[in-house]
N, C-alpha and C positions, 0 to 999 in steps of 0.2 A: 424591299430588296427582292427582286428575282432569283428563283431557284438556280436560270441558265448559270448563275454564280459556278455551282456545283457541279455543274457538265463540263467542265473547261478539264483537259488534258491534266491529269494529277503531276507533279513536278516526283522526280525520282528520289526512293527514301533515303538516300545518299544526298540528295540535294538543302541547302540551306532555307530553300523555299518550302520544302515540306511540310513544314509546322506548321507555318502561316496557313496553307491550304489545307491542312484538315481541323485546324483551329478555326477556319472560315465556313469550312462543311457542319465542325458541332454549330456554330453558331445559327445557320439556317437548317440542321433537321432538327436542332431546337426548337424554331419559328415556327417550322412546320407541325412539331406536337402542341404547341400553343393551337394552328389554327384548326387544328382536328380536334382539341377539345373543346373550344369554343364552339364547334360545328357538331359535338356531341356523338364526334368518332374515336372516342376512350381506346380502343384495340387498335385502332390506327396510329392516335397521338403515343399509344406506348409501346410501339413498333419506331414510329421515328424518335423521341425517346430514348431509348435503347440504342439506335446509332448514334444518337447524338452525343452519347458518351462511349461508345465505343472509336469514332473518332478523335475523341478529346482522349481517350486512352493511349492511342495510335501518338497522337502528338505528343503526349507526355515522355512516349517511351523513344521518340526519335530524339526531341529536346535533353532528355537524360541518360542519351546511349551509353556514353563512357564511364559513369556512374553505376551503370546497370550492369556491364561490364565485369567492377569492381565485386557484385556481391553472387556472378552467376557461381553455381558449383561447378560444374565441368566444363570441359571445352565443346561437348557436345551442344548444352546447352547456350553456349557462347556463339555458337555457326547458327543454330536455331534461331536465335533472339534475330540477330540479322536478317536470316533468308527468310524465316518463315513470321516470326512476333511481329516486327515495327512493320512491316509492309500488307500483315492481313491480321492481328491480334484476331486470332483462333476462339472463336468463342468457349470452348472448351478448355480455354486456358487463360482464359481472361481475369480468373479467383488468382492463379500462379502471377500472374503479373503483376495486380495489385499488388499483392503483396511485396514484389521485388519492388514498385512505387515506393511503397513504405516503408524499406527496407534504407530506401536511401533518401525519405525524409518527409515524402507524402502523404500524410498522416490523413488518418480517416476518408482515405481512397478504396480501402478494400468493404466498408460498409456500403458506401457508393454504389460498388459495382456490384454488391447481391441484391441493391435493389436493381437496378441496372437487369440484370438477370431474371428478379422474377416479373420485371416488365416485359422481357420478353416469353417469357411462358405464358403471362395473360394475351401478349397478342396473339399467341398461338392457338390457346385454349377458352381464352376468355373468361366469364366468371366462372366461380367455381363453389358454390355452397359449400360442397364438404371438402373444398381445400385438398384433392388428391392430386389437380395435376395444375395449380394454379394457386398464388397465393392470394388472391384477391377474391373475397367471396361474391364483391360487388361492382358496377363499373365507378360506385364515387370512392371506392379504397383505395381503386388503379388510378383514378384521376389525383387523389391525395398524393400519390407519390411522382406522380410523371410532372406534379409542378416543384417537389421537393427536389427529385433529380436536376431539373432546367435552374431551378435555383443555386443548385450547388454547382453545376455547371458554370453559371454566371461567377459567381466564386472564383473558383478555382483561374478560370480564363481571365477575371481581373488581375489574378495577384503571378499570370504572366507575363502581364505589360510590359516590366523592367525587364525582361529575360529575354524578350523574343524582339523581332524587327516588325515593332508594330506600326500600323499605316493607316492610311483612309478606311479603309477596302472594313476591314476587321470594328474600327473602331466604327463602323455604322450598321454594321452587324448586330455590334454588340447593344448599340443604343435601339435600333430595332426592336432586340428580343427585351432588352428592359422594359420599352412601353406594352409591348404586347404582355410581357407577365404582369403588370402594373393595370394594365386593362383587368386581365381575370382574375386578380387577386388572390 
């Protein structure tokens, strides 16, 4: 599967298509942390990684707008969730949204997304012996989780099948990244 997948025009977060399309995005910057750890680019593979569930995040929360809705506190954070969460999940706010996940039934998404999190602080900082700005002291702890991630990505992304309007496109995506995890064991 081709990345150009991923260059195509994103369909609008108000659009029924949106899901499918960043459900198609985890599914190849998934591939894509596969084939940087295979190539023994650990800081790479847990950079794409880390979008690969921040897109699956993104889709969760368009798929579960009206639900999310239900459990926001204000209205402030109601016009938020809209303009600013399901169209760019803030990294910054990415703990608060899990949670609101979980709130309305996505159970162990918020452990997900702190490793999620300190995958992206190893891409940034890399390893880190004394652990002050990195939780990974080494690059096989960071590779330990960036396949635990893409695994529980596969997960998750199966048990949308019934939910979403799933198609070709997705479904060989998803076999894709099976074989390549299946390859690196």
């Amino acid at each position: 599967m081709g990345t150009e997948i991923i260059e195509k025009p994103l369909p609008k977060p108000t659009s029924e298509d949106y899901v499918n399309a960043k459900l198609l995005e985890t599914l190849v910057e998934a591939q894509l942390a596969i084939e940087f750890l295979d190539r023994g680019l650990v800081r790479n593979a847990a950079g794409k990684a880390f979008q690969a569930w921040r897109a699956l995040l993104t889709a969760l929360l368009r798929l579960e707008f009206d639900k999310l809705l239900q459990v926001v506190r204000s209205e402030e954070e109601r016009k938020w969730l809209m303009s600013k969460a399901v169209p760019r999940v803030p990294i910054t706010r990415m703990v608060r949204l899990s949670q609101m996940l979980e709130e309305i039934g996505y159970s162990g998404i918020s452990p997900a997304t702190d490793t999620a999190l300190n995958l992206h602080d190893y891409q940034r900082n890399g390893p880190d012996p004394d652990m002050a700005v990195s939780k990974y002291r080494d690059r096989e702890e960071a590779a330990v989780d960036i396949k635990l991630l893409i695994n529980e990505l596969v997960r998750r992304i199966e048990e949308l099948k019934p939910k979403i309007k799933w198609g070709d496109e997705l479904e060989n995506a998803l076999k894709v990244l099976r074989e390549e995890l299946h390859k690196t064991g």
